[in-house]
Each structure stands twice: as C-alpha cells, then as structure tokens.
Biopython code that builds the backbone (N, CA, C, O; Angstrom):
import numpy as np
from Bio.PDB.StructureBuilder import StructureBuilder

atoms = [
    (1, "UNK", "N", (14.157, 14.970, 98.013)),
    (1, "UNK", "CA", (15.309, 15.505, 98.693)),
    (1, "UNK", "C", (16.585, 14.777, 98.264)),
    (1, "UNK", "O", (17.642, 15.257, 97.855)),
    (2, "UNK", "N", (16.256, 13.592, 98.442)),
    (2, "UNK", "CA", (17.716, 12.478, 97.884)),
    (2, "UNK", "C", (18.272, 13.324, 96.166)),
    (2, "UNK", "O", (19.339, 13.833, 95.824)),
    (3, "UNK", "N", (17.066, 13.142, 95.509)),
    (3, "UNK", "CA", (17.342, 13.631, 94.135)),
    (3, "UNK", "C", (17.723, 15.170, 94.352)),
    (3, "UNK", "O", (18.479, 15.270, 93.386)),
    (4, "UNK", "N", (17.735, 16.373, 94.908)),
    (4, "UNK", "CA", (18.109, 17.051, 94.774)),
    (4, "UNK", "C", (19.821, 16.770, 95.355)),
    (4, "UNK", "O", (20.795, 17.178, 94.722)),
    (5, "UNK", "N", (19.920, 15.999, 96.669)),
    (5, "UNK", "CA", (21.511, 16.156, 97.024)),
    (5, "UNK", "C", (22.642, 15.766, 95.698)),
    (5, "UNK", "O", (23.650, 16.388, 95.363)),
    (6, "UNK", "N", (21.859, 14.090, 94.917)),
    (6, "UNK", "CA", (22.606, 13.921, 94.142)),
    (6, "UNK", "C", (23.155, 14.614, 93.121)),
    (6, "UNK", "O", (24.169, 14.342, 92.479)),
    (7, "UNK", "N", (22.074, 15.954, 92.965)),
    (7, "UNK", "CA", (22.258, 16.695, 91.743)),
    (7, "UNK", "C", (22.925, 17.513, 92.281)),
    (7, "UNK", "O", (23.746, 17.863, 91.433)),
    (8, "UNK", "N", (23.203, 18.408, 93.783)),
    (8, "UNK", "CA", (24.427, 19.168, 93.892)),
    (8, "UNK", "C", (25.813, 18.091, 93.907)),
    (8, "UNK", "O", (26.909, 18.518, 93.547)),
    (9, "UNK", "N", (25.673, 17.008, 94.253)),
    (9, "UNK", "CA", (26.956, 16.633, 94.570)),
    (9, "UNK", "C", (27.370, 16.066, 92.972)),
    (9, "UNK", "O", (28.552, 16.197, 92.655)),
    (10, "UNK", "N", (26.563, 15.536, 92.118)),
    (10, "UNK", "CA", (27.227, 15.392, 90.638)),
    (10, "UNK", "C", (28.222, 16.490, 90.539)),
    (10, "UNK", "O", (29.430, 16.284, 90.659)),
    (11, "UNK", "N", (27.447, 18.234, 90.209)),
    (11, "UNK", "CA", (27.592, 19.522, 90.311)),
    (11, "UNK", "C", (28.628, 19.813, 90.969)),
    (11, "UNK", "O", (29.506, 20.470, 90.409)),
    (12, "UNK", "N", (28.788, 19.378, 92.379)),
    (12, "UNK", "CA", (30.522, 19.639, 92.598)),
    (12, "UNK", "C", (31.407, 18.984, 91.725)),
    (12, "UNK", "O", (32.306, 19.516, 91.074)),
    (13, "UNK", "N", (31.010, 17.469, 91.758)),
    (13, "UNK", "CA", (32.003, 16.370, 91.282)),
    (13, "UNK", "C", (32.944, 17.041, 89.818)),
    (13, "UNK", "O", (34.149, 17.022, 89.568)),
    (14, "UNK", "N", (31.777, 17.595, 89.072)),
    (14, "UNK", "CA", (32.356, 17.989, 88.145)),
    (14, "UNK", "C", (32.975, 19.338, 88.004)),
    (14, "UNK", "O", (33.262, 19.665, 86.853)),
    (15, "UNK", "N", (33.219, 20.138, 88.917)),
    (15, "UNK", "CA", (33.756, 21.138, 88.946)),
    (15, "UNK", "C", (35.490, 20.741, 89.473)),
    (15, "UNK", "O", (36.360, 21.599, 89.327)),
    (16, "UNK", "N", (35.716, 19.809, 89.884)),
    (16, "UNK", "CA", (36.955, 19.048, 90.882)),
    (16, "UNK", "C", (37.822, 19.256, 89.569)),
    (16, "UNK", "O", (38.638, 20.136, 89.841)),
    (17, "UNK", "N", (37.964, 18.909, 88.511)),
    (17, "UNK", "CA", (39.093, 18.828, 86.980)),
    (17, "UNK", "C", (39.921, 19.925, 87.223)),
    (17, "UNK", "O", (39.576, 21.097, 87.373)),
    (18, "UNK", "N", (41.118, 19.413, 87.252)),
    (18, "UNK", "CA", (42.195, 20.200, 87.166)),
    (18, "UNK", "C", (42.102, 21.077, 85.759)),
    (18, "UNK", "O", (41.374, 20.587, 84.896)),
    (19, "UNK", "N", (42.798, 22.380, 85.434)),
    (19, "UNK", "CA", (42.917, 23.043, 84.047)),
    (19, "UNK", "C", (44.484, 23.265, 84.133)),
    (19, "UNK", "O", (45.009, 23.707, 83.111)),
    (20, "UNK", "N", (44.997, 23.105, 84.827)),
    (20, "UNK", "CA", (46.471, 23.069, 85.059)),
    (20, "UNK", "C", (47.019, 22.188, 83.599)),
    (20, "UNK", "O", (46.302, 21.281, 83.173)),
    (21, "UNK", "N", (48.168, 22.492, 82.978)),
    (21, "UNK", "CA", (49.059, 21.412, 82.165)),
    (21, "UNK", "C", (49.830, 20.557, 83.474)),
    (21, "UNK", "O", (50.070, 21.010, 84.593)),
    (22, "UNK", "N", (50.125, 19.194, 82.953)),
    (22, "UNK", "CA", (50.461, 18.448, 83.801)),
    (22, "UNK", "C", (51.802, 18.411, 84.200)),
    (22, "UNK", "O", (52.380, 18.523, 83.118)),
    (23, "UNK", "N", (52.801, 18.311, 85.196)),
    (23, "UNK", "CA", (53.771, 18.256, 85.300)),
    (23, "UNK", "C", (54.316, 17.294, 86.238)),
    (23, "UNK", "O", (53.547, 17.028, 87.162)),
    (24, "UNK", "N", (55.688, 16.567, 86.251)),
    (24, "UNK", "CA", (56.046, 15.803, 86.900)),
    (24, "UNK", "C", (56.413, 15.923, 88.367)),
    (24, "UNK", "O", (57.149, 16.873, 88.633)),
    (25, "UNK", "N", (56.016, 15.088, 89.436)),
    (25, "UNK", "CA", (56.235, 15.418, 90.569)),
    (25, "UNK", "C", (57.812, 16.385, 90.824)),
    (25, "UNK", "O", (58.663, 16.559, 89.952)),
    (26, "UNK", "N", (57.856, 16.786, 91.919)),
    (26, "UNK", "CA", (59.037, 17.310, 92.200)),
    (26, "UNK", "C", (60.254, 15.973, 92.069)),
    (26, "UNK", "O", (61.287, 16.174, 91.429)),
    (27, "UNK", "N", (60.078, 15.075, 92.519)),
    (27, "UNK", "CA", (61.329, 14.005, 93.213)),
    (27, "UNK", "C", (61.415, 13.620, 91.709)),
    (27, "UNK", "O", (62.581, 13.664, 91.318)),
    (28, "UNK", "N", (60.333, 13.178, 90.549)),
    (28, "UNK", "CA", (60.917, 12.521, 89.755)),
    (28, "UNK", "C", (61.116, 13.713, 88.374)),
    (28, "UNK", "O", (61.098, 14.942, 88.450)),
    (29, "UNK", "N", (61.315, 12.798, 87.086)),
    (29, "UNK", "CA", (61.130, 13.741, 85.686)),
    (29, "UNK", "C", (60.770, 12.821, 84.736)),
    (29, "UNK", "O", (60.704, 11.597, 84.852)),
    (30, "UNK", "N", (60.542, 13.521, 83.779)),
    (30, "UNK", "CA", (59.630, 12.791, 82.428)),
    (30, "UNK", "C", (60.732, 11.799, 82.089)),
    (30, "UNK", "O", (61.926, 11.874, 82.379)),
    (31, "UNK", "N", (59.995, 10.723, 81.323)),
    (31, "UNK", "CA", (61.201, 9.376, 81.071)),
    (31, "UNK", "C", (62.278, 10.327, 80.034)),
    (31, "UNK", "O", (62.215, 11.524, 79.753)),
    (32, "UNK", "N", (63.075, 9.477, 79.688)),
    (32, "UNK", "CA", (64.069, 9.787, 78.477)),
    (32, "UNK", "C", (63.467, 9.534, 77.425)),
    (32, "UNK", "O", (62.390, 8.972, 77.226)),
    (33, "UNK", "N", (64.479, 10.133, 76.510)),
    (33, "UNK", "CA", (63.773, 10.348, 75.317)),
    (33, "UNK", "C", (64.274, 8.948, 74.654)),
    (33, "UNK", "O", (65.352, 8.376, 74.816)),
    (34, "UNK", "N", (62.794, 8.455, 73.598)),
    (34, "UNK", "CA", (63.288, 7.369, 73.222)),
    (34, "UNK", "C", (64.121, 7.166, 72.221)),
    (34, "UNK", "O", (64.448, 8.190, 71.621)),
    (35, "UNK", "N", (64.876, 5.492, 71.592)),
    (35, "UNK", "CA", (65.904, 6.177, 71.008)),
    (35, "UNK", "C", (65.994, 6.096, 69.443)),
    (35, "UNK", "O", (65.551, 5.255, 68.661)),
    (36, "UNK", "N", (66.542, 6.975, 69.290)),
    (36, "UNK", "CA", (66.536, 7.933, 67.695)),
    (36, "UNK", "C", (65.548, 9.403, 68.061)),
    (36, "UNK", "O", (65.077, 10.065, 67.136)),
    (37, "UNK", "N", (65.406, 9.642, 68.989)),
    (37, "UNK", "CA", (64.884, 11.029, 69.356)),
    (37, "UNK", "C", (65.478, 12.162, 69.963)),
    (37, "UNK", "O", (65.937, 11.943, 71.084)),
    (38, "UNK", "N", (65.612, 13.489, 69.459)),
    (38, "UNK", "CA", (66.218, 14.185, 69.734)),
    (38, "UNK", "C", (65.909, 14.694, 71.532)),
    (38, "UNK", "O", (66.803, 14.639, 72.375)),
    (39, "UNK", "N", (64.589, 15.132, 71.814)),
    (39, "UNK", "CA", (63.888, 15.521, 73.033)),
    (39, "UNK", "C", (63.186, 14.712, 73.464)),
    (39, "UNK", "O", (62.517, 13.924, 72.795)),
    (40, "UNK", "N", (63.245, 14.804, 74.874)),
    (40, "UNK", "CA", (61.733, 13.783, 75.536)),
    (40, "UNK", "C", (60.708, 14.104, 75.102)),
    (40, "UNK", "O", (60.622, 15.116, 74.407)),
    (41, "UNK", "N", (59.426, 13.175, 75.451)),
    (41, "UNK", "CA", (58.341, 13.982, 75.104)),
    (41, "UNK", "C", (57.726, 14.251, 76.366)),
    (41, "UNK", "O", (57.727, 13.558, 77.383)),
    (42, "UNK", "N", (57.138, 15.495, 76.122)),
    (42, "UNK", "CA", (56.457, 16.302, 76.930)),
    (42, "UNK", "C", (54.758, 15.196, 78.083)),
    (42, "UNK", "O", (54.349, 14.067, 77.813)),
    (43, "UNK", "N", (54.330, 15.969, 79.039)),
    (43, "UNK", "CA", (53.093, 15.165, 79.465)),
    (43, "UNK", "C", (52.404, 14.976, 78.605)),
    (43, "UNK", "O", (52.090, 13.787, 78.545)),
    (44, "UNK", "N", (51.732, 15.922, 77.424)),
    (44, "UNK", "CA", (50.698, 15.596, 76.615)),
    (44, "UNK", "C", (51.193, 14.896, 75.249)),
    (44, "UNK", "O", (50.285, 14.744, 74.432)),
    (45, "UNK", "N", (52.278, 14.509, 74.909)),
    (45, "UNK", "CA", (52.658, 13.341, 73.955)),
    (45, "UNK", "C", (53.074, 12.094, 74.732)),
    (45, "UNK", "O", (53.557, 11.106, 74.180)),
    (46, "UNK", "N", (52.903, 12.176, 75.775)),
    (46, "UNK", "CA", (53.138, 10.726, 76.625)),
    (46, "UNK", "C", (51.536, 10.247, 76.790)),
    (46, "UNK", "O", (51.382, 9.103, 76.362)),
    (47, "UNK", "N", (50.336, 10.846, 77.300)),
    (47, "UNK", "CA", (49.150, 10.720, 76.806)),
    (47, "UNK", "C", (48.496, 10.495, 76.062)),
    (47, "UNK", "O", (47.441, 9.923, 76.332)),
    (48, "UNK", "N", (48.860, 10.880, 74.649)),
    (48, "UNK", "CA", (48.205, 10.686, 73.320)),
    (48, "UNK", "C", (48.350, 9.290, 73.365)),
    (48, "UNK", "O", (49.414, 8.849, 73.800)),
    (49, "UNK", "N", (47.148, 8.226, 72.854)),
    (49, "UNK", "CA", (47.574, 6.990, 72.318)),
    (49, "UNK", "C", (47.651, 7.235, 70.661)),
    (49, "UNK", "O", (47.130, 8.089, 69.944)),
    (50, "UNK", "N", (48.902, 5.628, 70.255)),
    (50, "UNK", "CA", (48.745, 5.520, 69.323)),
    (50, "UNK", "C", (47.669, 4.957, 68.315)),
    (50, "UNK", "O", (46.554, 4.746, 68.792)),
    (51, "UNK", "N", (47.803, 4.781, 67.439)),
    (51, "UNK", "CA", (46.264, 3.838, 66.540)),
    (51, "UNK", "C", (45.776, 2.686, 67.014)),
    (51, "UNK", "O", (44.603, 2.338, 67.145)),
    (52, "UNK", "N", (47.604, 1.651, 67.467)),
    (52, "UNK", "CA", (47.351, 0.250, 67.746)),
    (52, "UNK", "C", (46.860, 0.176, 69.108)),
    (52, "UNK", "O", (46.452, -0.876, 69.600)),
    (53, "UNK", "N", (46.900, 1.465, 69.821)),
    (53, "UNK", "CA", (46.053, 1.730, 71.192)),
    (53, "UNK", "C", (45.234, 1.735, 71.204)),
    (53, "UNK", "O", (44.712, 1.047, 72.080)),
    (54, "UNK", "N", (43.985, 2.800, 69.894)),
    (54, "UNK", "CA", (42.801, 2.418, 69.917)),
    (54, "UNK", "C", (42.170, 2.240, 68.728)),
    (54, "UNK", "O", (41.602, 3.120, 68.082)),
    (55, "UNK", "N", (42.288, 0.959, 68.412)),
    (55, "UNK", "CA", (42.192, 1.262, 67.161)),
    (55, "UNK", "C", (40.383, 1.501, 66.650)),
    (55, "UNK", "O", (39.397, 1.307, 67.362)),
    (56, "UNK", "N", (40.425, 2.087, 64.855)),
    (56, "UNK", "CA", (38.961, 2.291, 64.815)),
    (56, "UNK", "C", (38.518, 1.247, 64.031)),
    (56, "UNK", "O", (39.180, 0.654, 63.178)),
    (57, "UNK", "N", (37.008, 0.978, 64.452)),
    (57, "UNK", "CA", (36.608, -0.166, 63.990)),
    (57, "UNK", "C", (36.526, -0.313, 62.649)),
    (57, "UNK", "O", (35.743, 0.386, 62.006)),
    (58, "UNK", "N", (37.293, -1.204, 62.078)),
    (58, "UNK", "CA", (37.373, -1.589, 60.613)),
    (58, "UNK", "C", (35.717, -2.454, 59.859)),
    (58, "UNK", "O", (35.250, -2.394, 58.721)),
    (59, "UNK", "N", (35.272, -3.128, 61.008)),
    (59, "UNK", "CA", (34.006, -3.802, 60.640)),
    (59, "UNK", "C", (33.082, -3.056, 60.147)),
    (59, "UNK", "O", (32.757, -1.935, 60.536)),
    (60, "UNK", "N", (32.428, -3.968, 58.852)),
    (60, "UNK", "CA", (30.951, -3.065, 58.546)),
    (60, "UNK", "C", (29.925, -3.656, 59.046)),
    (60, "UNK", "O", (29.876, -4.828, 58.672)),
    (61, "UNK", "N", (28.781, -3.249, 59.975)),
    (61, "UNK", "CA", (27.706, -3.487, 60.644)),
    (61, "UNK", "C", (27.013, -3.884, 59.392)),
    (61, "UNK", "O", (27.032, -3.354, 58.281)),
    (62, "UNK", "N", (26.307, -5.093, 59.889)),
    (62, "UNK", "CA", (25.349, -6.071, 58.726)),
    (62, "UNK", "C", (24.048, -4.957, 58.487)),
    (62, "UNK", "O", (23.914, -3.978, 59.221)),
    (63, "UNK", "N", (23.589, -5.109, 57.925)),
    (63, "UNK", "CA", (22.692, -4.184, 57.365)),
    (63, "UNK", "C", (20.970, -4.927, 57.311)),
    (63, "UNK", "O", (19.849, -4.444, 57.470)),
    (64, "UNK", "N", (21.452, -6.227, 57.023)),
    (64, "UNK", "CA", (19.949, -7.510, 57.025)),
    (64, "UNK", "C", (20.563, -8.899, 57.591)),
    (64, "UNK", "O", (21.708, -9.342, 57.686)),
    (65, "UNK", "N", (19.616, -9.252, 57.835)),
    (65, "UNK", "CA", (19.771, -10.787, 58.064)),
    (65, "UNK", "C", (20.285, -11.731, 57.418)),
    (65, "UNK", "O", (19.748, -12.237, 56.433)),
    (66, "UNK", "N", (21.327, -12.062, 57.868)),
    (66, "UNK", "CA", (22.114, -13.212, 56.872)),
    (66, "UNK", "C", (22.110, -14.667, 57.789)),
    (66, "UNK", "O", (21.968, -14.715, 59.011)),
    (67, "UNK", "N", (22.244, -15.473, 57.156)),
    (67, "UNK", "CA", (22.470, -16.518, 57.412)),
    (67, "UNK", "C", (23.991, -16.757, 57.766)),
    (67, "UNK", "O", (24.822, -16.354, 56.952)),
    (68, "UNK", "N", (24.540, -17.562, 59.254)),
    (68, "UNK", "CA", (25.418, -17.353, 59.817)),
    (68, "UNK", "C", (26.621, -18.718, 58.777)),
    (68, "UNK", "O", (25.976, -19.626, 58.252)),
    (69, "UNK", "N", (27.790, -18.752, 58.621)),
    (69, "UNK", "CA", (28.258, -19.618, 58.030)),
    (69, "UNK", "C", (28.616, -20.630, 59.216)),
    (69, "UNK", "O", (28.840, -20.061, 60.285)),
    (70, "UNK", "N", (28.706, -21.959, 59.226)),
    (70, "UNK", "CA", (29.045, -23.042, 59.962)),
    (70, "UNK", "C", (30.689, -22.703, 60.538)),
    (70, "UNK", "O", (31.718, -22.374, 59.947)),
    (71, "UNK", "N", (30.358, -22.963, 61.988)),
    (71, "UNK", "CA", (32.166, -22.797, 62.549)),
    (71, "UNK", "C", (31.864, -24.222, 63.065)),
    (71, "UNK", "O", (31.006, -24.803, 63.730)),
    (72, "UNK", "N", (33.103, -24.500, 62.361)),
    (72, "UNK", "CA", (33.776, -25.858, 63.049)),
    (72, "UNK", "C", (34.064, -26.038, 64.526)),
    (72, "UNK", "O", (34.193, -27.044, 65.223)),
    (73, "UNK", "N", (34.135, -24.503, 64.825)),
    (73, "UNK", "CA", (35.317, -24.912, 66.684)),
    (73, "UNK", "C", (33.833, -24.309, 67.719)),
    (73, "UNK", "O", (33.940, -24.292, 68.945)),
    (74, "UNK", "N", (32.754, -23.932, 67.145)),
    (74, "UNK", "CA", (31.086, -23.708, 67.762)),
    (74, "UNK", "C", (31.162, -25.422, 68.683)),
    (74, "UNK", "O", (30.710, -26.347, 68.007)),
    (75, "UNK", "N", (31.457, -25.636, 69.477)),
    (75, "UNK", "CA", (31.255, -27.273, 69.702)),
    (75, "UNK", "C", (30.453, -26.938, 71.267)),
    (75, "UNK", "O", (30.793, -25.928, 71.883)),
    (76, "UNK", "N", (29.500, -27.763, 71.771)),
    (76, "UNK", "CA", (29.178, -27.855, 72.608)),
    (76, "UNK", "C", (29.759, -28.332, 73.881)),
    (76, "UNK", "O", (30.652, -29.178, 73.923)),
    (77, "UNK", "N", (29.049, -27.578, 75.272)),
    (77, "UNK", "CA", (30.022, -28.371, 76.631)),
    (77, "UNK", "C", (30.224, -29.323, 76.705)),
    (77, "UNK", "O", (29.271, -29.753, 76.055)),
    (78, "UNK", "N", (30.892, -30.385, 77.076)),
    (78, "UNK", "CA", (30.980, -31.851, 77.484)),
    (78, "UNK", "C", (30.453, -32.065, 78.774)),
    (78, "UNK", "O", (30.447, -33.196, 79.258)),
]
sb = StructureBuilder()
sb.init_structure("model")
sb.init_model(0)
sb.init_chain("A")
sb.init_seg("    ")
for serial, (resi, resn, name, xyz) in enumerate(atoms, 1):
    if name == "N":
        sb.init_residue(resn, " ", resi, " ")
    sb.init_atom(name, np.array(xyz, "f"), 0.0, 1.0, " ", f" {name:<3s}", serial, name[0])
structure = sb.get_structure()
C-alpha cells in the first residue's frame, strides 16, 4: 500500500511544472541591459549558463593502473 501511495504521489509531483515562459513579477522588471548592449536580456538568456558556469570536463579518465607520483604537500595529521 505504502508503495503504491508513493507512486501516485511521485505521479502528481511531476505533473506540478509550469509550461508557461517565465515572466517577471508584476512590482519588478528584468535587470538592465548590460553595458555595450543594445536590449536586456530576456528570462531565458538570463538562465542559460555560461561555459565558466559549467564547465566540461577537460580530464581524461585513466584507463589502467598507474603508479601515483609523490606529492610533497600529502603530509600526515599532527
């Protein structure tokens, strides 16, 4: 019984998402536009992050076992 409630109430949970575009409350408005820009930007270019927001992982995952190189600043608790 438990497992069935959780599975209607997931089932609502996810029906709750707005499909609306977003807009600014009544009292306020979107910031100004920044400067050297002709227009503000809109809700969904204020959303977008940039790269240095997320950036993608540059690392390559080791592939075999290597032997780790010695760190100097590895020092134990006192």
């Amino acid at each position: 019984m438990r497992l069935v409630i959780a599975f209607a109430t997931a089932v609502l949970l996810a029906g709750c998402g707005s499909r609306a575009p977003l807009t600014p409350p009544e009292s306020t408005s979107l910031p100004v536009a920044p400067h050297g820009a002709t227009a503000p930007p809109n809700a969904d270019e204020l959303l977008r992050r940039d790269a240095l927001a997320a950036p993608e992982r540059s690392v390559e995952l080791r592939r075999r076992s290597e032997e780790r190189q010695d760190d100097p600043f590895d020092l134990p608790p006192e």
